[in-house]
LOKE-570823 format. One record per residue (C-alpha): residue number from 1; residue in one letter; y, x, z. Coordinates in pm, 1 decimal, padded with zeros to 6 digits. Layout:
BEGIN
R    i  aa         y         x         z
R  NUM   A         Y         X         Z
...
//
This chain:
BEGIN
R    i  aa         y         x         z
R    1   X  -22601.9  -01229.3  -01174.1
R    2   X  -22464.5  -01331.4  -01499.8
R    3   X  -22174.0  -01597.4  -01401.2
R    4   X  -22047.6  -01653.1  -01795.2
R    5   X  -22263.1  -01871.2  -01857.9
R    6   X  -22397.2  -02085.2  -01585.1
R    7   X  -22683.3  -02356.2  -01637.8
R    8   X  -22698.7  -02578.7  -01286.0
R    9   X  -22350.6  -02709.2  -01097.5
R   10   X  -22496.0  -02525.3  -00810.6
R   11   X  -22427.8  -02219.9  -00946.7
R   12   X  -22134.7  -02309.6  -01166.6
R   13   X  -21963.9  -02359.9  -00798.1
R   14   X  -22114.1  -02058.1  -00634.6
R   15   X  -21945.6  -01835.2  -00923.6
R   16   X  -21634.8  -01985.2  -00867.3
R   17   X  -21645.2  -01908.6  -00500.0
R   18   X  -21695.7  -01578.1  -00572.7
R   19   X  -21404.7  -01539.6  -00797.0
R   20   X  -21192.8  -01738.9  -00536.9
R   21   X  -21306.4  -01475.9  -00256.3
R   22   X  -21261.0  -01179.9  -00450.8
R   23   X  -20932.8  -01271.1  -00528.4
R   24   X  -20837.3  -01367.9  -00164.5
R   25   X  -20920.3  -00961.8  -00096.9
R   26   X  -20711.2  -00846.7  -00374.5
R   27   X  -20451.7  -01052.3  -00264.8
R   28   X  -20490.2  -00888.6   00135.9
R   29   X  -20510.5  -00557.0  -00052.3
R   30   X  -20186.6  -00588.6  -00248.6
R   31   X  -19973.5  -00708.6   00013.1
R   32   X  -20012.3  -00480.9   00277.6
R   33   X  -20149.4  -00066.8   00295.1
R   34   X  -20220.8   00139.6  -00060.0
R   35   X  -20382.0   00117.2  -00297.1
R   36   X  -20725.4   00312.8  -00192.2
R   37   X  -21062.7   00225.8  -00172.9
R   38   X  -21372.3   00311.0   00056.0
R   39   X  -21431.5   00563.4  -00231.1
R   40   X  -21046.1   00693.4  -00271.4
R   41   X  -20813.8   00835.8  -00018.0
R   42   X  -20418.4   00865.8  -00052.6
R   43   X  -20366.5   01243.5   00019.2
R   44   X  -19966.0   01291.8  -00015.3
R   45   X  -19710.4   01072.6  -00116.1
R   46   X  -19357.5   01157.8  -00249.4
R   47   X  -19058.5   00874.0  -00223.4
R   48   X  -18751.5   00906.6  -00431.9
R   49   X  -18522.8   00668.2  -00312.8
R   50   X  -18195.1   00563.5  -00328.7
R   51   X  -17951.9   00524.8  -00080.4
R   52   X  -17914.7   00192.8   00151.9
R   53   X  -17601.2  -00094.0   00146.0
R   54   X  -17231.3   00107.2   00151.6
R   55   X  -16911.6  -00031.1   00097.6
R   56   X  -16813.4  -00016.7  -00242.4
R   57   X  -16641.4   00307.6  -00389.2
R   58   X  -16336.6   00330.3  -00554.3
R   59   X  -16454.8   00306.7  -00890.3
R   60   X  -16615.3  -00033.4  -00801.2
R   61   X  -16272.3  -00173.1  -00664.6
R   62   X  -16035.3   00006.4  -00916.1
R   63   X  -15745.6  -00010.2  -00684.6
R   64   X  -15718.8  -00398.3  -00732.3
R   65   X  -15573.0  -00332.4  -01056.9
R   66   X  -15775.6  -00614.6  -01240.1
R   67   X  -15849.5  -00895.6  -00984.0
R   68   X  -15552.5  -01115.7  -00821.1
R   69   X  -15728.0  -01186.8  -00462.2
R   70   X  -15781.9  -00877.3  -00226.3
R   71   X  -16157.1  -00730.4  -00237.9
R   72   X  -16302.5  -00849.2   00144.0
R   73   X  -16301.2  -00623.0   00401.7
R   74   X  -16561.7  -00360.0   00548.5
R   75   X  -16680.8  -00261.0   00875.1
R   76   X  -16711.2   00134.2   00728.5
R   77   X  -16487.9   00323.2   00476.7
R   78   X  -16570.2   00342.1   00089.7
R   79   X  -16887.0   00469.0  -00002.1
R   80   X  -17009.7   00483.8   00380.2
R   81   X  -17377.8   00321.0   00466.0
R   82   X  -17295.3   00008.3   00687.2
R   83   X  -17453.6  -00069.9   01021.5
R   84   X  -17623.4  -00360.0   00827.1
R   85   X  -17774.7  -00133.7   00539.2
R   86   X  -17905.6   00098.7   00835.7
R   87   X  -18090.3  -00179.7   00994.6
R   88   X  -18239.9  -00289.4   00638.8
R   89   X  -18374.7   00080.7   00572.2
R   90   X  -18501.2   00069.7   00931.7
R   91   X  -18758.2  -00209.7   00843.0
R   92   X  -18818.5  -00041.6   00509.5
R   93   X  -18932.9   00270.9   00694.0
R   94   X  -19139.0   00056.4   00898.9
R   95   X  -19341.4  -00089.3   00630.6
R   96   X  -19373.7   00296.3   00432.2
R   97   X  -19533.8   00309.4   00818.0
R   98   X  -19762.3   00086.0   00822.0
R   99   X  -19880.6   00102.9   00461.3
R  100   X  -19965.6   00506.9   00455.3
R  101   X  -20080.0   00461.6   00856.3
R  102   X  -20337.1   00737.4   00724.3
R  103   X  -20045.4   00989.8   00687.8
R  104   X  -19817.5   00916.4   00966.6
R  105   X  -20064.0   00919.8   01209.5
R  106   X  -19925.2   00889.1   01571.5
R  107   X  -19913.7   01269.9   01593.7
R  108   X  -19673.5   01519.3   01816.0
R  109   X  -19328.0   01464.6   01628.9
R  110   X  -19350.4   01877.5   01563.4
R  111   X  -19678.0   01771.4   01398.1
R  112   X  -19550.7   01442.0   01201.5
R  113   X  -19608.9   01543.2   00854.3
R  114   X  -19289.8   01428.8   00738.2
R  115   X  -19059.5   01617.1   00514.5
R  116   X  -18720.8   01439.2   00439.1
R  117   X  -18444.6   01586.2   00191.5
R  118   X  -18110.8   01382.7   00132.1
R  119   X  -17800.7   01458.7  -00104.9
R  120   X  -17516.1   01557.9   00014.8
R  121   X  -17281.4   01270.7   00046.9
R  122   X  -17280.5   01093.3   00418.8
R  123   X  -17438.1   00747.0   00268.8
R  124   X  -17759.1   00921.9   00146.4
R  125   X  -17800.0   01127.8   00445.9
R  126   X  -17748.6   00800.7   00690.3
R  127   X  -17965.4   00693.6   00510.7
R  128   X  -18287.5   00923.8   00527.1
R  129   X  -18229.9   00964.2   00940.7
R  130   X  -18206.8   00531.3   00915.9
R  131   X  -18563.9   00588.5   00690.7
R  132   X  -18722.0   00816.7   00902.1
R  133   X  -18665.8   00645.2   01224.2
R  134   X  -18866.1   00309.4   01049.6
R  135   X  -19144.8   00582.2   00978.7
R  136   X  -19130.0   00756.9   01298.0
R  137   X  -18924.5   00576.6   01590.8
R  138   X  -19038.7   00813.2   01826.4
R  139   X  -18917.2   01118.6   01715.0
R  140   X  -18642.3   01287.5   01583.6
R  141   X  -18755.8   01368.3   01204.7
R  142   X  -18540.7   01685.8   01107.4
R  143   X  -18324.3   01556.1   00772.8
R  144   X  -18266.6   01830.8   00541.9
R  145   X  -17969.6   01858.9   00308.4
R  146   X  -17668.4   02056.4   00173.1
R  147   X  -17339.9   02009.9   00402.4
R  148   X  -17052.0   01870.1   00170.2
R  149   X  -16841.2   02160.6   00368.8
R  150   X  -17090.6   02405.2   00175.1
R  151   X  -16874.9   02306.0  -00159.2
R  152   X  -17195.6   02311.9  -00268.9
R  153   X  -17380.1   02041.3  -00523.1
R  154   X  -17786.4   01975.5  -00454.6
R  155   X  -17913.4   02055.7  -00811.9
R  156   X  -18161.2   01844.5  -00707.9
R  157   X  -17970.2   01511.1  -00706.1
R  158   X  -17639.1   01654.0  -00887.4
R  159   X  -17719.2   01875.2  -01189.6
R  160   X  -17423.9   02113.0  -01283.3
R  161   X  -17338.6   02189.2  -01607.6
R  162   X  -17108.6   02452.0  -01615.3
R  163   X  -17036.8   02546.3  -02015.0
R  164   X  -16858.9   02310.7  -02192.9
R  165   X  -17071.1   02266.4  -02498.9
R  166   X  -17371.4   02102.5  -02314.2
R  167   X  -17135.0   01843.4  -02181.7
R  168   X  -16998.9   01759.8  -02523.1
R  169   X  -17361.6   01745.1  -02649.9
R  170   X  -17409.7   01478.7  -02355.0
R  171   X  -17135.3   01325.7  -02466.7
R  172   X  -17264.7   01296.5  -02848.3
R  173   X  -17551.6   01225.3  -02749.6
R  174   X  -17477.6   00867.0  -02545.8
R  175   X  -17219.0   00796.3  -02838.0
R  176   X  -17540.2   00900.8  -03062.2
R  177   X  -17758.4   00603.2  -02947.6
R  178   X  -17488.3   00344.9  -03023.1
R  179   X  -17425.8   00503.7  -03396.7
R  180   X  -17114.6   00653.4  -03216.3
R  181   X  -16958.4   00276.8  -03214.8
R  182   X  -16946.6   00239.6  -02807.3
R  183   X  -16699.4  -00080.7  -02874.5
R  184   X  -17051.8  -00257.9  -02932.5
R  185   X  -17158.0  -00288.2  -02602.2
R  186   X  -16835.6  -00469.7  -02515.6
R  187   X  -16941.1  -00712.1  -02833.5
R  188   X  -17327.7  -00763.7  -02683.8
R  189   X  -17210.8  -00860.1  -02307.8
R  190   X  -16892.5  -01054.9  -02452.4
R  191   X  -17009.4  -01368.7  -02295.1
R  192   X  -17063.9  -01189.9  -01965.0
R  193   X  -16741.8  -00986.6  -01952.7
R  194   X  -16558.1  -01353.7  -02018.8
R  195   X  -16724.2  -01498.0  -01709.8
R  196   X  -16662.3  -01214.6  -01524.0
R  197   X  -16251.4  -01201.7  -01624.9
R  198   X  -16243.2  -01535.3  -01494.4
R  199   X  -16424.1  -01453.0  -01164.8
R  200   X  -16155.2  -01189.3  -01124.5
R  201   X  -15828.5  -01384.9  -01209.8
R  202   X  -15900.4  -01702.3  -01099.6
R  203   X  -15673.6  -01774.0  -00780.6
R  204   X  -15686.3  -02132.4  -00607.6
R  205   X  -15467.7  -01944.0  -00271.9
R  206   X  -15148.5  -01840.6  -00205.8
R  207   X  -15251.9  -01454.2  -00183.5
R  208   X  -15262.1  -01411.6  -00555.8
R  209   X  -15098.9  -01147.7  -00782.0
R  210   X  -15103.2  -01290.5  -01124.1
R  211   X  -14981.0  -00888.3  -01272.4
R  212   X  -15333.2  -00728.9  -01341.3
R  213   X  -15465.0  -00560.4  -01630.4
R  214   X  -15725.7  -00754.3  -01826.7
R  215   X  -16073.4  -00630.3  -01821.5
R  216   X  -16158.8  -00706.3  -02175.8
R  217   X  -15809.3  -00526.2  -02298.8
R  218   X  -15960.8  -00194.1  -02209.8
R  219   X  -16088.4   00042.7  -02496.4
R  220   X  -16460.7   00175.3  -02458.6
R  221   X  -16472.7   00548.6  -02422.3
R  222   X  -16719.9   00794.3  -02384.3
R  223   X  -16625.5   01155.9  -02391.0
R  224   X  -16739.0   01517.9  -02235.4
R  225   X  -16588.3   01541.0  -01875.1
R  226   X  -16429.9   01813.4  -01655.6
R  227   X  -16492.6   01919.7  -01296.9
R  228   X  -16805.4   01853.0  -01161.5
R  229   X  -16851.3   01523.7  -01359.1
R  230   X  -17075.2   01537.6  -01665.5
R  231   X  -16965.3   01262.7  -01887.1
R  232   X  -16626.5   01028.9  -01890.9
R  233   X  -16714.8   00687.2  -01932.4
R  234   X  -16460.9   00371.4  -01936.6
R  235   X  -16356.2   00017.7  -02099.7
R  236   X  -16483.2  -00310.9  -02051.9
R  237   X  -16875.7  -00295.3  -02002.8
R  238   X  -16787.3   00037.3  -01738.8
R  239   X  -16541.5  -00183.8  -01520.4
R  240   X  -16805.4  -00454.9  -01570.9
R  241   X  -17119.3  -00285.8  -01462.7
R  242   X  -16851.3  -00114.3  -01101.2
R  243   X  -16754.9  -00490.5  -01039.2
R  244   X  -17137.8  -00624.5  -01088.2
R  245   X  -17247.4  -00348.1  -00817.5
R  246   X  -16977.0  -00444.0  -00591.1
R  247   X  -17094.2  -00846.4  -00599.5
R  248   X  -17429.9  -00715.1  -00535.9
R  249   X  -17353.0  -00484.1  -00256.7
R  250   X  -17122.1  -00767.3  -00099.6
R  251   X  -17457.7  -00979.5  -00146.5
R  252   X  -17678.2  -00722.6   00031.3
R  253   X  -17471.6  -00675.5   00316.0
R  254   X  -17501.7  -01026.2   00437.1
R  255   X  -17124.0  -01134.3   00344.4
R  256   X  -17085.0  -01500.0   00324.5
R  257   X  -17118.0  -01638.5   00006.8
R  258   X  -16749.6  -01767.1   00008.9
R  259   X  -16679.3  -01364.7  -00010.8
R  260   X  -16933.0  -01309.6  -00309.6
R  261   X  -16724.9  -01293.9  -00570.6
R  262   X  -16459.4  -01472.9  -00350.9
R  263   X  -16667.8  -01722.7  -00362.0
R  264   X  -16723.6  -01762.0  -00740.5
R  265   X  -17083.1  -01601.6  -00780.1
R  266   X  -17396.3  -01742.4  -00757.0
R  267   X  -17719.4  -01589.9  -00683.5
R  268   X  -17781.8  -01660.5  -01054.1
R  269   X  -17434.7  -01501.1  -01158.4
R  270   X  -17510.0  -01210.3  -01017.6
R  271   X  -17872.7  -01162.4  -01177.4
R  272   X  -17636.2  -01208.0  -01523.6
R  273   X  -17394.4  -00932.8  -01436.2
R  274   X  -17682.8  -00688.9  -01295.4
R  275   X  -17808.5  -00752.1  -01634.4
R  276   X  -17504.9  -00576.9  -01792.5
R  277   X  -17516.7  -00324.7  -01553.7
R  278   X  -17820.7  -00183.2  -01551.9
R  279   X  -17832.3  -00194.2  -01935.6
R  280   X  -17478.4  -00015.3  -01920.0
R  281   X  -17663.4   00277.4  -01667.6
R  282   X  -18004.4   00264.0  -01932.2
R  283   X  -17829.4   00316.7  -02201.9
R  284   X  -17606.8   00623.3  -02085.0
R  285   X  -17862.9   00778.0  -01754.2
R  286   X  -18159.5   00723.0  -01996.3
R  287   X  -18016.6   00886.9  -02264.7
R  288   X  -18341.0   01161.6  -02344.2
R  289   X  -18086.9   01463.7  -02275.3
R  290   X  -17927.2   01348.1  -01960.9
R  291   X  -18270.1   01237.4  -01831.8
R  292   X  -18374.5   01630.5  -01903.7
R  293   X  -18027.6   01730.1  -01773.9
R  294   X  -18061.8   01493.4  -01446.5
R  295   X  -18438.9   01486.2  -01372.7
R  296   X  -18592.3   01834.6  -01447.5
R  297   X  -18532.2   01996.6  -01186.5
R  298   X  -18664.3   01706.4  -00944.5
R  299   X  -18975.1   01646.7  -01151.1
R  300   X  -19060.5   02011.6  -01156.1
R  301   X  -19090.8   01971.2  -00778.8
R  302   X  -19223.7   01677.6  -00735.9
R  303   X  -19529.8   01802.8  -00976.9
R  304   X  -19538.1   02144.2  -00754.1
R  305   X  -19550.1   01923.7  -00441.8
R  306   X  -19868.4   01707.1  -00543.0
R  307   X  -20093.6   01997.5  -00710.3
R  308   X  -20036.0   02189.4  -00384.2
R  309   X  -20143.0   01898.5  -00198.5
R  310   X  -20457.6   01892.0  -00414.7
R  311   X  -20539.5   02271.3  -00402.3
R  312   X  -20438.2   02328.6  -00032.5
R  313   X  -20273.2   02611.8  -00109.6
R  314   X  -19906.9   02744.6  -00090.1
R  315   X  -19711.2   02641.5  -00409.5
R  316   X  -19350.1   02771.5  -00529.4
R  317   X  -19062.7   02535.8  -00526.6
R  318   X  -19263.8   02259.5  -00342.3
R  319   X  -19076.6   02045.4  -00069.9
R  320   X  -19151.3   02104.7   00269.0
R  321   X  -19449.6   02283.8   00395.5
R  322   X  -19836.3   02196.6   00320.6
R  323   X  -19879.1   02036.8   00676.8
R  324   X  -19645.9   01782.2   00503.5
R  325   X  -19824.4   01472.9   00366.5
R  326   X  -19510.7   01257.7   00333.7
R  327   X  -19191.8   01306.3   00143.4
R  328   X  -18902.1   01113.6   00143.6
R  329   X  -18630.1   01196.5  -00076.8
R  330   X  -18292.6   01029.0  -00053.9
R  331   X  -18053.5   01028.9  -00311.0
R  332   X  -17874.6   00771.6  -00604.1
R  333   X  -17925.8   00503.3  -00833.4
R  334   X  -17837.7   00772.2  -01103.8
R  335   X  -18170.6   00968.7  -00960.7
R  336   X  -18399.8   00705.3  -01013.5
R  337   X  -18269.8   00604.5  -01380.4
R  338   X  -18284.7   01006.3  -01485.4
R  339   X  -18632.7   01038.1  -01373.0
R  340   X  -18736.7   00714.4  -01518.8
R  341   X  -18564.5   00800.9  -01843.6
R  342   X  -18710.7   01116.0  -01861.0
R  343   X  -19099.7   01011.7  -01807.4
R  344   X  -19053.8   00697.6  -01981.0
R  345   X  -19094.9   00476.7  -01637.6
R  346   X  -18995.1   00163.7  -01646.0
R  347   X  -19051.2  -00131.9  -01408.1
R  348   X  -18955.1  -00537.0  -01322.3
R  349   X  -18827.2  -00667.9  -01000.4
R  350   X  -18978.1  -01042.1  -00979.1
R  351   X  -18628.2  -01173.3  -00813.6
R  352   X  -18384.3  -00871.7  -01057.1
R  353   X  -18309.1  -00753.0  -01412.4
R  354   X  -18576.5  -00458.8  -01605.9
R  355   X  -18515.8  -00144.5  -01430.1
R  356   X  -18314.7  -00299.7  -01136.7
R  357   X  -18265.3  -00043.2  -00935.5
R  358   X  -18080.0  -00230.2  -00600.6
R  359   X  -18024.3  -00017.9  -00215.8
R  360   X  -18279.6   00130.9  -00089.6
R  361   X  -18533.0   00131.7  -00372.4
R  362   X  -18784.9   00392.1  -00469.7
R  363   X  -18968.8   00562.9  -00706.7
R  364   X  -19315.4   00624.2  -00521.5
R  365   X  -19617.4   00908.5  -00603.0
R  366   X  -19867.8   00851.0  -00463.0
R  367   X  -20177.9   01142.2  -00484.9
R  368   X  -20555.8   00980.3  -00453.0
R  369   X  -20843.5   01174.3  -00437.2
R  370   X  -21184.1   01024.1  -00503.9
R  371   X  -21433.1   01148.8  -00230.7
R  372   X  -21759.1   01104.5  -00458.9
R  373   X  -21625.7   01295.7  -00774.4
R  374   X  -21400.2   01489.5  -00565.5
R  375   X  -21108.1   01429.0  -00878.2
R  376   X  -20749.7   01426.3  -00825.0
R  377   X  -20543.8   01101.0  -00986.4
R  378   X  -20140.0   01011.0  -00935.3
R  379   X  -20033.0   00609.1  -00879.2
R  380   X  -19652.8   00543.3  -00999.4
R  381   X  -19505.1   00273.5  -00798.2
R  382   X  -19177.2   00124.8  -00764.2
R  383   X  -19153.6  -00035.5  -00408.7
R  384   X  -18807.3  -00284.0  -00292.8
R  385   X  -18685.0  -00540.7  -00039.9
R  386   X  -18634.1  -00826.5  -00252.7
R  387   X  -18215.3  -00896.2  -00207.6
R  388   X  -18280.2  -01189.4   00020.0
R  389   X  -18477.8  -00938.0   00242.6
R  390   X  -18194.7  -00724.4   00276.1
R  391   X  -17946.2  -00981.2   00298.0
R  392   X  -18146.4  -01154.5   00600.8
R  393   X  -18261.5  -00834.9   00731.0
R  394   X  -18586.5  -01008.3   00747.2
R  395   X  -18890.7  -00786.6   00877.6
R  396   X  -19160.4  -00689.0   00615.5
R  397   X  -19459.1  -00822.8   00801.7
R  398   X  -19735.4  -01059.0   00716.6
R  399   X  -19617.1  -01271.8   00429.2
R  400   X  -19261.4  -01087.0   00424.3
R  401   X  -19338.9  -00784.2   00213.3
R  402   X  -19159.4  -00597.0  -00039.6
R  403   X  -19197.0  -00569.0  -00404.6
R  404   X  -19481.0  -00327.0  -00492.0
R  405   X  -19516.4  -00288.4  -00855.3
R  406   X  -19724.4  -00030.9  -01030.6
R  407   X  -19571.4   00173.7  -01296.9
R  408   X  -19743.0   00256.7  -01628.3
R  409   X  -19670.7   00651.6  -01755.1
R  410   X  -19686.2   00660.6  -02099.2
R  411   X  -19912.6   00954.2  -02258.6
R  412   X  -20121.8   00965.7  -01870.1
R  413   X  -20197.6   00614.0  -01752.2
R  414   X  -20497.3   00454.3  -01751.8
R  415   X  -20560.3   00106.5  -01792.9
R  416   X  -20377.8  -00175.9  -01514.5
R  417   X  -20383.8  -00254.8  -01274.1
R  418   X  -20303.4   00068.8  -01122.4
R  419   X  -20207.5   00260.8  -01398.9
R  420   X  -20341.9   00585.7  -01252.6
R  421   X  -20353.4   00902.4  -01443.2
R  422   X  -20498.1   01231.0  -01354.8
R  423   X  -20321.1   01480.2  -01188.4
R  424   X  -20390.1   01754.2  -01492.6
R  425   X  -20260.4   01455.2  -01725.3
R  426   X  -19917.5   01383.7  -01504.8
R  427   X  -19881.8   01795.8  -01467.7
R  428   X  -19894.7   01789.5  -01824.7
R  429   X  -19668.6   01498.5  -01855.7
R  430   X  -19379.1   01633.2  -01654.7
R  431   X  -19442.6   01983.2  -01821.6
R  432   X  -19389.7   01870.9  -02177.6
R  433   X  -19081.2   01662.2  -02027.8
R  434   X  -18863.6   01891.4  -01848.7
R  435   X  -18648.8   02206.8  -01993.0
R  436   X  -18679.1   02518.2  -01754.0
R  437   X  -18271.3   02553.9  -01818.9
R  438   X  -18203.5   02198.2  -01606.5
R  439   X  -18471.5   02377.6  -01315.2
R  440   X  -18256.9   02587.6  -01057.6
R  441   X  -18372.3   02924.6  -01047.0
R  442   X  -18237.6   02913.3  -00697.4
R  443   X  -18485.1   02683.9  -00510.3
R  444   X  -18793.9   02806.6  -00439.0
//
């Protein structure tokens, strides 16, 4: 039936009530389970996400040197996931539950096809066991990870660069994209940084120390770094984009809005300063050679994992084991910005800034085979609580969902709404990507 161009009301109205319906099951569709079809199946999927709420670290506070009222209080020690940010991840791994019910079916826990992997820092591995207990709250999901004790970094979330001349090419690199004038980001969030100042020295209390350094004082710098960092970074837009995190995480974690910002940010403050920050982390993470640097190694496995899902058969440096349909790996916003720099990802939260990337967010590959042409395709998705969900710790059920948006991979997608590319295109992708030098020749 042609409904273009309709000739009698009668059908006029009948087209319409088709279009009405068939939206109406898109809109079921999209709000709760995956993407697939009658026709399609989701065979594996792979999570990369980042940790859940902590309390800020020191580089976010910077020893009360440049605000006059004390930073609010805790419940855990810097850098620690909070009891709060546990319960938020909870209901996260609840929903991953109920949308890939296919792969977590309600199996012996020896049998639950789960493979988890976190970094190893106490907040990222609190926060896969706080993960898996949302996708499996019957069992006791094994979380697998490199004791800090070890002295050990995961090349898989912390890439080491041990000579000193690919650190100073990192380093010329960053200062490369800004024609090695760094003092212009301070210039392009001027505005920002001056609101920010003020939220930091204002003082209406008694508890005020008027003898801090001023944030927009500071000299930009970007230089090669020693020890196990990889690049120095510092001046106003750095303290700018530690201070924006901290708002947000005191956001997240439910504080009351009299200790956001000490009671000087608003929910549309914060969207301004996130801004800055995650065009601060863009700009340096997404640099094309620390993207290779960062993300080769975990692309290279992440590509392993899904063609040996597709073949059946045992692949080198593949996580877990092939009875393993779901992979959850838990690391840092840094993770998430490195792979997305390095396959050209990018995707927009409805409620945050382009390439927001807040607690508990993910990166999400999904593997679809079509049962009729028996082909192999990959979905890109980037999947969130909105920061109202976290800050409520509201359950993501019925209307209450996340934000699933699909992400479109340049030189592989096809056309939206699901962006899907094959799975010889995405091999292909990541292959041409990645530089075998950035892939540990120690994990297998």
């Amino acid at each position: 039936m042609n409904c273009t161009r309709p000739r009698k009301a009668q059908l006029f109205r009948f087209c319409a009530f088709l279009f009405v319906l068939s939206w109406f099951f898109i809109g079921v569709s999209s709000g709760q389970g995956s993407n697939a079809t009658d026709d399609d199946e989701v065979r594996s999927v792979i999570v990369l996400a980042r940790h859940g709420i902590r309390a800020p670290i020191k580089s976010e506070t910077r020893s009360s040197a440049y605000n006059v009222e004390p930073w609010p209080s805790w419940p855990v020690q810097p850098g620690v996931l909070t009891p709060h940010g546990e319960k938020a991840l909870r209901l996260l791994g609840d929903y991953y539950r109920v949308r890939y019910v296919q792969l977590l079916p309600n199996s012996p826990c020896e049998k639950s096809g789960i493979y988890a992997e976190a970094n190893t820092t106490q907040r990222t591995i609190a926060s896969a066991h706080a993960f898996v207990k949302g996708l499996r709250p019957d069992c006791q999901i094994e979380v697998h990870y490199l004791a800090e004790s070890d002295g050990k970094e995961n090349p898989l979330y912390m890439p080491v660069l041990n000579d000193t001349s690919n650190r100073k090419k990192l380093a010329e690199a960053i200062n490369g994209r800004m024609n090695g004038r760094p003092d212009w980001f301070t210039d392009a969030f001027k505005p920002t940084l001056i609101k920010m100042r003020s939220i930091l020295t204002e003082c209406n209390g008694g508890n005020c120390d008027r003898n801090k350094l001023d944030l927009l004082a500071e000299q930009e710098l970007i230089q090669a770094a020693s020890g196990l960092d990889l690049v120095d970074t510092d001046g106003p837009v750095t303290l700018g984009a530690d201070f924006a995190e901290n708002f947000l995480l005191e956001y997240t974690e439910g504080l009351p809005m009299s200790d956001v910002g000490w009671g000087r940010v608003s929910r549309d403050d914060l969207n301004q300063f996130m801004e800055m920050n995650t065009r601060y982390h863009d700009f340096l993470l997404r640099t094309p050679f620390f993207a290779q640097v960062g993300a080769s190694e975990i692309a290279d496995r992440i590509r392993n994992t899904l063609k040996g899902a597709a073949s059946g058969k045992p692949v080198e440096r593949r996580f877990g084991s092939m009875q393993d349909h779901f992979v959850l790996l838990v690391g840092h916003d840094s993770n998430l910005a490195w792979l997305g720099g390095l396959l050209r990802l990018d995707w927009l939260l409805p409620d945050e800034t382009f390439n927001a990337t807040p607690p508990g967010s993910g990166l999400v590959f999904e593997l679809h085979h079509n049962r009729i042409s028996d082909m192999y395709s990959v979905q890109v998705l980037f999947i969130s609580q909105t920061l109202d969900e976290m800050r409520n710790l509201r359950a993501l059920v019925g209307s209450e969902q996340p934000t699933v948006v699909p992400v479109f991979v340049p030189g592989c997608s096809g056309p939206g709404p699901a962006y899907a590319c094959s799975l010889e295109d995405f091999d292909r992708i990541v292959i041409s990507a990645i530089h075998m030098r950035f892939v540990s020749s120690e994990r297998k």
